[in-house]
C-alpha positions as CSV (number, residue, x, y, z in Angstrom):
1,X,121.1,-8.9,101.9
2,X,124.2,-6.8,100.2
3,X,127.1,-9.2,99.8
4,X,130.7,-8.8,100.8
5,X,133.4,-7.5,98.0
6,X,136.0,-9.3,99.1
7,X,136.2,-13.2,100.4
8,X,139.6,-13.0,101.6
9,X,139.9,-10.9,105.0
10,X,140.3,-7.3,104.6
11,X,143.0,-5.6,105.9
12,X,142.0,-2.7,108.1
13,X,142.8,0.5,107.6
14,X,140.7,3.7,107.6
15,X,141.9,4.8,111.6
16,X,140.4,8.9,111.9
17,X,141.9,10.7,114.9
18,X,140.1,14.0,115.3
19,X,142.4,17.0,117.8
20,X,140.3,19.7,119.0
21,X,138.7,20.2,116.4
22,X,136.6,23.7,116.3
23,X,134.4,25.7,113.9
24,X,132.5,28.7,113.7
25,X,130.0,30.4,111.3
26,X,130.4,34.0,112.2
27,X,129.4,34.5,116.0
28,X,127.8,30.5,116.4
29,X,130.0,27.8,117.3
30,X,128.8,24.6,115.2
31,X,131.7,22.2,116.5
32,X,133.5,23.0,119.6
33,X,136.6,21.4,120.8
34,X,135.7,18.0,119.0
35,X,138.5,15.4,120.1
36,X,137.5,11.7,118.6
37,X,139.3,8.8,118.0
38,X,137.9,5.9,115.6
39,X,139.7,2.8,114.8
40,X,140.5,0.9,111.8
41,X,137.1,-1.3,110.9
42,X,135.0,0.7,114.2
43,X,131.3,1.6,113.5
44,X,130.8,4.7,114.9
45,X,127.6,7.4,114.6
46,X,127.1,10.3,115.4
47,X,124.4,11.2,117.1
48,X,122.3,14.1,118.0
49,X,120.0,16.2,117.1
50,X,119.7,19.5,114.7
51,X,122.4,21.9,115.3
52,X,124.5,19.3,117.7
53,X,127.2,19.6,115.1
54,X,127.6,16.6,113.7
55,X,127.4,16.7,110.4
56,X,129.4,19.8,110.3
57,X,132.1,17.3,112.1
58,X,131.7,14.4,109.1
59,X,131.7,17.2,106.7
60,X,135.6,18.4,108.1
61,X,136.6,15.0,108.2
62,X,135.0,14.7,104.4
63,X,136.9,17.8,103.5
64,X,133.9,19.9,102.3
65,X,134.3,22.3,105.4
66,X,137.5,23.8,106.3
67,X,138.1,23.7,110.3
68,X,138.9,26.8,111.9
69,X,141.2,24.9,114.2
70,X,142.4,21.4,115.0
71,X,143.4,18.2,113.2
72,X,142.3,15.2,111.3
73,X,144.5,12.4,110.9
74,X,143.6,9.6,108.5
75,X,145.9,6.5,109.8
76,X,148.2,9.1,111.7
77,X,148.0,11.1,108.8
78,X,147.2,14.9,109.1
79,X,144.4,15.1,106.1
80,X,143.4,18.7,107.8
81,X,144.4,21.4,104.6
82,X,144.2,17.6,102.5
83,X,141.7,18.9,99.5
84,X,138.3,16.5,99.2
85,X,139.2,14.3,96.2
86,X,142.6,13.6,97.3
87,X,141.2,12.1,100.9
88,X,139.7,9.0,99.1
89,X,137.0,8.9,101.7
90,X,133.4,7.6,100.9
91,X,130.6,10.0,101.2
92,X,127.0,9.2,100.8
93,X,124.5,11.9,101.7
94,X,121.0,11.7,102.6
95,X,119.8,12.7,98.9
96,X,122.1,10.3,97.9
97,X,123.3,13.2,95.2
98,X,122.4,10.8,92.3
99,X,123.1,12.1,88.5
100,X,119.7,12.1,87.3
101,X,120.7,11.5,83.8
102,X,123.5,8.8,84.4
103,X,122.3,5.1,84.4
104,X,122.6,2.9,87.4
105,X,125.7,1.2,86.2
106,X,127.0,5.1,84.6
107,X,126.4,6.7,88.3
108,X,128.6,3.8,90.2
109,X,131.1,3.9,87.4
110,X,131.9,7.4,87.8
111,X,134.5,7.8,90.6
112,X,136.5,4.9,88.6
113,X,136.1,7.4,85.5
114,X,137.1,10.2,87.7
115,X,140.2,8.4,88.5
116,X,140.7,7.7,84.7
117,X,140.6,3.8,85.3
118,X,140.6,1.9,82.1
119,X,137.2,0.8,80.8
120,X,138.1,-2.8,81.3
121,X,138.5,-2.3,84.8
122,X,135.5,-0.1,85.3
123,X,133.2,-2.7,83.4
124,X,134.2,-5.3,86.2
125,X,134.5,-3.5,89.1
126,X,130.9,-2.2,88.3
127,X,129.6,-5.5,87.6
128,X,131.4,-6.6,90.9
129,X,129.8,-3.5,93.1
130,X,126.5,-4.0,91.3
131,X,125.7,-7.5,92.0
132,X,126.9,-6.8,96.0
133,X,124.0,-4.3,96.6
134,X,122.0,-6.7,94.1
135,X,120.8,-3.9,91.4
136,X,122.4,-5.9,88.8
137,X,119.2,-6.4,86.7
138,X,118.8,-2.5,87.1
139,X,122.0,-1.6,85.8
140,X,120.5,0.2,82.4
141,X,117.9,2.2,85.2
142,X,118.2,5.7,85.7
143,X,117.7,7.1,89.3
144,X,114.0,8.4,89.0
145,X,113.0,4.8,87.8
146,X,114.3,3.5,91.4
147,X,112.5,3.4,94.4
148,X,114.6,4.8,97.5
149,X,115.7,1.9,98.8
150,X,116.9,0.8,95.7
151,X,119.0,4.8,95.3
152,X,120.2,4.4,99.0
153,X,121.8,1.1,97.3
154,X,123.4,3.0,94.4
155,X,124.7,5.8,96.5
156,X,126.3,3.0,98.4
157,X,127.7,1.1,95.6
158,X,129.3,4.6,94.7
159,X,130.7,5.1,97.7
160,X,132.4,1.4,97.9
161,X,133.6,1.1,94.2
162,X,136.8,2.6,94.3
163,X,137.4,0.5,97.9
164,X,138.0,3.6,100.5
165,X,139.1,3.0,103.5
166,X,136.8,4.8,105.1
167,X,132.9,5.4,104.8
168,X,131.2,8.9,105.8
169,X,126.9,8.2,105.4
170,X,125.1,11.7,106.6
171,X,121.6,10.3,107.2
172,X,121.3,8.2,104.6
173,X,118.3,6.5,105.9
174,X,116.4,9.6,106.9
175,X,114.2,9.7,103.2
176,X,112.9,6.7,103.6
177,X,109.7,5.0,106.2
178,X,110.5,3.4,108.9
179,X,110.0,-0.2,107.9
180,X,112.7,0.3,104.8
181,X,114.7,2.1,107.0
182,X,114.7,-0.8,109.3
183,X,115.7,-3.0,106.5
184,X,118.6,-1.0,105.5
185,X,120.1,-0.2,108.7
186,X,120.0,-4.3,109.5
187,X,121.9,-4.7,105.6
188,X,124.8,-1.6,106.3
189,X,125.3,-3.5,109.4
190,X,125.8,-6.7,107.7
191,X,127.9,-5.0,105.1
192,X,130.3,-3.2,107.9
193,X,130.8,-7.0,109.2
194,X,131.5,-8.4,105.7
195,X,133.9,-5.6,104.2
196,X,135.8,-4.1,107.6
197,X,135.3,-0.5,106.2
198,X,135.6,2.1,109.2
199,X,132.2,4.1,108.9
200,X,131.3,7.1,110.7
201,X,127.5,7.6,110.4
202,X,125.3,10.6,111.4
203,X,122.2,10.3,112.4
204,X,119.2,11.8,115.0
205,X,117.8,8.5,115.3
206,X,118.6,7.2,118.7
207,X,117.2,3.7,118.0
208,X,118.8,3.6,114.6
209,X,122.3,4.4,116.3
210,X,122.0,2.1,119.4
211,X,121.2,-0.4,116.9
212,X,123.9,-0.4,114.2
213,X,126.9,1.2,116.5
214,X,130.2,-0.3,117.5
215,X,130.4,3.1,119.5
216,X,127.9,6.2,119.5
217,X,129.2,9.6,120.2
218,X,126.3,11.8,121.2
219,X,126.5,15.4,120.4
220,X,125.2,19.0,121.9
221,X,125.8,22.2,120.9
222,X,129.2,21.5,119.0
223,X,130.3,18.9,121.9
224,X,130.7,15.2,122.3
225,X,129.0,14.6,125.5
226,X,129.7,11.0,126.0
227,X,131.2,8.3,123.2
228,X,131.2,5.0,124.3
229,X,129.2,1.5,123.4
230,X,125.3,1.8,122.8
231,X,124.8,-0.5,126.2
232,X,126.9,2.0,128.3
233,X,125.2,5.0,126.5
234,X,121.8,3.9,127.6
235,X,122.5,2.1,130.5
236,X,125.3,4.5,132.0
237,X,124.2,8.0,130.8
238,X,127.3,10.5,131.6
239,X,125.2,13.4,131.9
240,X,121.3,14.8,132.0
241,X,121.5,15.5,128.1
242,X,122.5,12.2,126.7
243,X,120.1,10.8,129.6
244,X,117.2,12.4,128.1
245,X,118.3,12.3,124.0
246,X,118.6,8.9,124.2
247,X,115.8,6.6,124.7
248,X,112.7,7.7,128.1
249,X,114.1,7.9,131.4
250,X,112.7,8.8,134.5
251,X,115.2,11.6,136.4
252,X,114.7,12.1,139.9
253,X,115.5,14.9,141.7
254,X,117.8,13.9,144.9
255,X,120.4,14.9,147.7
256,X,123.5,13.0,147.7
257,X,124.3,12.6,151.7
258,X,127.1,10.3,152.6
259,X,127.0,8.4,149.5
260,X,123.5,7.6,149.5
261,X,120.6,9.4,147.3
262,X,117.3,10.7,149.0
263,X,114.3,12.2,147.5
264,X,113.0,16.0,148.6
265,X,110.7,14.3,151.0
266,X,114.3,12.5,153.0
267,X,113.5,9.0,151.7
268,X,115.8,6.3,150.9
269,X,116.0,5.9,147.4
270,X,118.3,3.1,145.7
271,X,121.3,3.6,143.8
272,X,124.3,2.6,143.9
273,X,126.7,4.0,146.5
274,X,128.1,8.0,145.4
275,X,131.5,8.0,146.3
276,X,131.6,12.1,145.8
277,X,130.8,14.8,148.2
278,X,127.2,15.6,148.9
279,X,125.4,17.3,146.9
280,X,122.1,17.7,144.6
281,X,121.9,15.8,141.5
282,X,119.4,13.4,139.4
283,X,118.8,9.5,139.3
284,X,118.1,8.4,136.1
285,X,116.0,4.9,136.0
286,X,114.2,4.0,132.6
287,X,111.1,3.0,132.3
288,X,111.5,-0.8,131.6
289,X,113.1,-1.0,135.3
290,X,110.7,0.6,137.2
291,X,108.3,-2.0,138.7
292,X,105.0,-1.8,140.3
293,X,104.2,-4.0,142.9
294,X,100.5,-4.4,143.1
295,X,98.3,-6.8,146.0
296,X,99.1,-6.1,149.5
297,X,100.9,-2.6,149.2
298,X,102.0,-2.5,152.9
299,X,104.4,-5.6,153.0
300,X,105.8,-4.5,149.7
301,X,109.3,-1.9,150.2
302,X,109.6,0.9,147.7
303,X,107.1,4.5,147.1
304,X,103.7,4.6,147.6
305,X,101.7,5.9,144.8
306,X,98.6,5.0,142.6
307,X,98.4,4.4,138.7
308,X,96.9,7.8,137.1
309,X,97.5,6.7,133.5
310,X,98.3,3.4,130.8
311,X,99.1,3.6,127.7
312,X,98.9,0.4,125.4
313,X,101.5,0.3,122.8
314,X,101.6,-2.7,121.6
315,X,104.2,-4.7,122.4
316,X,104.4,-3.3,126.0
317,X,101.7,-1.2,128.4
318,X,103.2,2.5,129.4
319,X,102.0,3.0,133.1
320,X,102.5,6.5,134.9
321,X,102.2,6.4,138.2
322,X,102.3,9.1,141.1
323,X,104.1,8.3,144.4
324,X,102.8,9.9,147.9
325,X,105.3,12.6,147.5
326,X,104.2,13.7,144.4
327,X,107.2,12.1,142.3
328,X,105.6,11.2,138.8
329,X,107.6,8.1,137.5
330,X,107.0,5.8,134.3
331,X,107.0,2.3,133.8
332,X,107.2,0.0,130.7
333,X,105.6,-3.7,130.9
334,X,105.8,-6.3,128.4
335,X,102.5,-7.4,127.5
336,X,102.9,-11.3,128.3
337,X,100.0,-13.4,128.5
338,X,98.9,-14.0,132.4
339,X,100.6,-11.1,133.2
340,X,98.3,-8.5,135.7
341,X,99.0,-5.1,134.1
342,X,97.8,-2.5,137.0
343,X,94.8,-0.6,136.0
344,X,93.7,3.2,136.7
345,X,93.1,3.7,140.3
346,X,95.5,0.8,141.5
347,X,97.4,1.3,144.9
348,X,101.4,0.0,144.4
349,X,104.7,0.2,145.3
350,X,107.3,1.8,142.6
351,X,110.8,-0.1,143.0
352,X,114.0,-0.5,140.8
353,X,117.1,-2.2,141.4
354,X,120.0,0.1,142.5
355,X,122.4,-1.1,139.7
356,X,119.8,0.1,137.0
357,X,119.4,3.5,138.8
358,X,122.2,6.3,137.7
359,X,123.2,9.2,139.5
360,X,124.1,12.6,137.4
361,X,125.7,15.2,138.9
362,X,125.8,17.6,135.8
């Protein structure tokens, strides 16, 4: 587990306020109209996927790309014209840009030596940085002699040494599997609780986000479509798009009639009450709430429909099933021992609670 700098409390700084920010490459719009605001010690990602925009965003609040319009304030600071080197942000990149023929200890050391910090003070604040992301038996190691886990840990130590306020990480995880990657995101999540540095991460990895996110902003097309916690993201989708980026979900189509939903064939569906006009629109229900009532299908209330495919996955049984009106929905069930998992052919009843069930107008 990487260790905390600092055993005192740190004091938070590191606030980024982004205003409308825009930019274009020729005739395509990468970031459009980008207002964000992230507070001192918040973890926040970015999240989308190729072409969304978001790391064009991380690389104008890095200072690497030059917006065409817009601000960035670092603590109510305007950092917008503000040249790279002299926004003493943290950047670590997906490569983790490692000098191949610098030494573990030589690669950490050099934004101190950058800074022209006196070799006393580099030696200890190396040692310190080293023995925090625990390579301090690999200081003499150059980067090809590392695994990635262990370069992800150097980039970081880089990043930290000269103690920035702020933390930009563009997919750092994205070289590595998925079990090391698991590892690492649970270790950047302990070290964001242990040193209070604001970090803005980027990432296409919807679990990875949900997972190591004060607040995720989700991103399409150069837009933030929704930026709130990971519960509300995945529980309260905003719109169609973040519905479907962001984990399954069944989305039924429905008319919106004096604040209640009903499906194309006029059946009642639950959700909770629409207080807008009427109109067509989607309810999005994930998998994990739909239920299938099984036994004695005419007592039970909900869709008629029959099981027309499982899926075991492990942990949890994917059913598909296909109601009476032709609506194909999804469930997920935990595999728990004694529990009847409905088999190909079955009769049920598909039901959901109508707090778990969100309408989308757009």
């Amino acid at each position: 587990m990487l260790k905390a700098i600092h055993d005192t409390a740190v004091v938070k700084t590191g606030g980024i306020t982004l205003r409308s920010l825009g930019k274009r490459y020729g005739s395509a719009v990468a970031v459009d109209d980008v207002s964000l605001e992230v507070l001192p010690g918040e973890f926040v990602s970015l999240l989308g996927p190729s072409g969304s925009g978001k790391t064009t965003t991380l690389m104008m609040i890095a200072g690497f790309t030059v917006p065409d319009s817009g601000q960035i304030l670092l603590d109510g600071k305007d950092i917008t014209r503000l040249p790279s080197h002299r926004r003493e942000l943290g950047v670590i990149f997906q490569n983790y840009a490692l000098f191949p023929h610098m030494t573990v200890a030589e690669n950490v050391a050099y934004p101190l030596r950058m800074r022209r910090m006196g070799k006393t003070a580099v030696e200890n604040s190396v040692k310190r940085v080293l023995e925090q992301v625990q390579l301090g038996a690999l200081a003499a190691r150059y980067p090809h002699q590392l695994s990635g886990g262990q370069q992800q840990r150097v980039a970081i130590g880089r990043a930290l040494v000269f103690d920035p306020p702020v933390l930009l990480l563009d997919e750092p995880l994205g070289a590595l599997d998925k079990k090391l990657r698991q590892h690492l995101r649970t270790e950047i999540k302990a070290l964001h609780k242990d040193v209070g540095k604001t970090m803005i991460y980027v990432t296409h990895d919807q679990e990875e986000a949900l997972a190591m996110s004060d607040r995720v902003a989700v991103m399409h097309e150069g837009r933030i479509r929704q930026a709130s916690s990971p519960r509300d993201i995945y529980r309260r989708p905003a719109e169609l798009f973040v519905a479907s980026f962001v984990g399954e979900a069944n989305l039924v189509p429905v008319k919106l009639k004096g604040g209640v939903a009903y499906s194309s064939d006029g059946r009642r569906l639950e959700a909770t009450r629409w207080d807008g006009d009427d109109m067509e629109a989607m309810l999005c229900i994930r998998p994990e709430h739909v239920r299938l009532d099984l036994g004695d299908v005419g007592m039970a209330s909900g869709p008629q429909g029959t099981v027309v495919d499982s899926t075991y996955v492990g942990d949890a049984t994917v059913i598909e099933c296909e109601t009476d009106s032709g609506l194909r929905l999804t469930s997920k069930v935990l595999n728990q021992s004694g529990d009847q998992i409905p088999t190909i052919g079955s009769s049920c009843r598909v039901r959901w609670a109508a707090t778990d069930a969100t309408i989308l107008t757009n």
